[in-house]
C-alpha positions as CSV (number, residue, x, y, z in Angstrom):
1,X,-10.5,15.0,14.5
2,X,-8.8,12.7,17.1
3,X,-8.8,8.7,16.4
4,X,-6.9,5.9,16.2
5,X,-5.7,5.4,12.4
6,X,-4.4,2.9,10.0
7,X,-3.9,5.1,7.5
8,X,-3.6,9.2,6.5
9,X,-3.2,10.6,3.1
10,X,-3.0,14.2,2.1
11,X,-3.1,13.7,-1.5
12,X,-3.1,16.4,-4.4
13,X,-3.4,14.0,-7.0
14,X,-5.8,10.9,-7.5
15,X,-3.3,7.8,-7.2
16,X,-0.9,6.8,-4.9
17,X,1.6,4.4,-6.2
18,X,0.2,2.2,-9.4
19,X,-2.9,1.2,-8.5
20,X,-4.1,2.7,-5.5
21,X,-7.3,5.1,-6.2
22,X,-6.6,7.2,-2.9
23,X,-8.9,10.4,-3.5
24,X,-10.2,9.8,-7.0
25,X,-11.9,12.9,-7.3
26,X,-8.9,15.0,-7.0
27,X,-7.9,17.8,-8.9
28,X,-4.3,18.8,-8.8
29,X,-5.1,22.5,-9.9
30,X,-8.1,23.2,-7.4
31,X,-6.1,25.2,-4.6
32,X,-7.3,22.0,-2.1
33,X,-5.4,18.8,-0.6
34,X,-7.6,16.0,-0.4
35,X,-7.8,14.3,2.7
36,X,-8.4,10.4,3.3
37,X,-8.6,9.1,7.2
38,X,-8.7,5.4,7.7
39,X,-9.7,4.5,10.7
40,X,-8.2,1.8,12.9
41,X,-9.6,-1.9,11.9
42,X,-8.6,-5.2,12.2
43,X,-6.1,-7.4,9.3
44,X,-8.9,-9.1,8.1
45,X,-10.7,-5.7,7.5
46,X,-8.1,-4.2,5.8
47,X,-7.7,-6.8,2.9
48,X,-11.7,-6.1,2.3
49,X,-11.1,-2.4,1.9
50,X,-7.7,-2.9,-0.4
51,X,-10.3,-3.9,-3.3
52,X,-12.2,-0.4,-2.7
53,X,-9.0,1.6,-3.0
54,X,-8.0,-0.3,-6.1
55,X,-11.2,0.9,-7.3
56,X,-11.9,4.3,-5.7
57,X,-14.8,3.1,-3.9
58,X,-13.7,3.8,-0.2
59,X,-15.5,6.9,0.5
60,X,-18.7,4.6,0.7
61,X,-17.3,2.2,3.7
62,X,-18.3,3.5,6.9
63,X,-14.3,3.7,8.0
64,X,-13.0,6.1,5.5
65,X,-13.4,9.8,6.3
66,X,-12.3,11.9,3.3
67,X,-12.1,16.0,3.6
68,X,-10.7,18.8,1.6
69,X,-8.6,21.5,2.9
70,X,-5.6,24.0,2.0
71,X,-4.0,23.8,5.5
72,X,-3.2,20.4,7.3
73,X,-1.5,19.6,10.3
74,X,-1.1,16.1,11.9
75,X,-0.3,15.3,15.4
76,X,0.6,11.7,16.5
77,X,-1.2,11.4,20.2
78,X,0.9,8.6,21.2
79,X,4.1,7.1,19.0
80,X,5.8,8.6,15.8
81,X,4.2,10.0,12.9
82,X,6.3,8.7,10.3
83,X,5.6,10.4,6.6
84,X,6.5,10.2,3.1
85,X,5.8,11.8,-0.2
86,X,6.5,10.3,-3.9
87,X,7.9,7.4,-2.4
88,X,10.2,9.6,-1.0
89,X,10.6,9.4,3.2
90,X,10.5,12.6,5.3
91,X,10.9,11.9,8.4
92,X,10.9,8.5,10.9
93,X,10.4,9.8,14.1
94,X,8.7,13.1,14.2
95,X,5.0,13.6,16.0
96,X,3.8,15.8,13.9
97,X,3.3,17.0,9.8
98,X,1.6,20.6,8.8
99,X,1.0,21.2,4.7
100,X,-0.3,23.9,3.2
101,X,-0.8,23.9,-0.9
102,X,0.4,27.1,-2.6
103,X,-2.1,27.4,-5.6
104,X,-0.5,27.7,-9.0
105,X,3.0,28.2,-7.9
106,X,5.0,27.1,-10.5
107,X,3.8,26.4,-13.5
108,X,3.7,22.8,-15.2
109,X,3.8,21.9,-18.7
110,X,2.3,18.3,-18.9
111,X,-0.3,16.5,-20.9
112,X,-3.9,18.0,-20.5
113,X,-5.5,14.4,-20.0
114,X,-3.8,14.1,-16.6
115,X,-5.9,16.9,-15.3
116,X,-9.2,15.4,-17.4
């Protein structure tokens, strides 16, 4: 997929940051990343479709591309690709990002309703 983008997550959970429903049907122990694309709009745009990802309701605007996958790589065409996980920052000023998800391991020991 090449396009101009506002916005890429490769998410194993469902949230990103405290109220943000990125990929709402994620499941943390199904082997997959989810994948959510936004596609380049304008400001205005952008505060309509904050609302939808507050409520997990993205998928259904004609912007948002959303895919699964266990392999992932990212290539800026033009610029940096800068990338963070948790909050935390990886890297400013690289071009590109490849993940893969290692199904089940390590083993966690958390409250079953997370995974509900």
């Amino acid at each position: 997929i090449t396009m101009p983008t506002l916005l890429v997550a490769v998410m194993n959970g469902r949230r990103l940051g405290d109220g943000f429903y990125l990929a709402p049907e994620a499941k943390a122990d199904d082997g997959l990343f989810d994948l959510v694309i936004a596609r380049e709009v304008t400001r205005l745009r952008i505060f309509t479709l904050i609302p939808h990802f507050m409520k997990g309701t993205q998928a259904t605007q004609p912007e948002i591309f959303t895919a699964q996958a266990a392999n992932i790589t990212i290539t800026a065409q033009k610029g940096v690709l800068p990338a963070e996980t948790d909050g935390e920052i990886l890297c400013t000023d690289g071009d590109w990002l490849q993940v893969e998800i290692l199904p089940q391991a390590i083993d966690l020991v958390c409250d079953e309703t997370l995974f509900a």
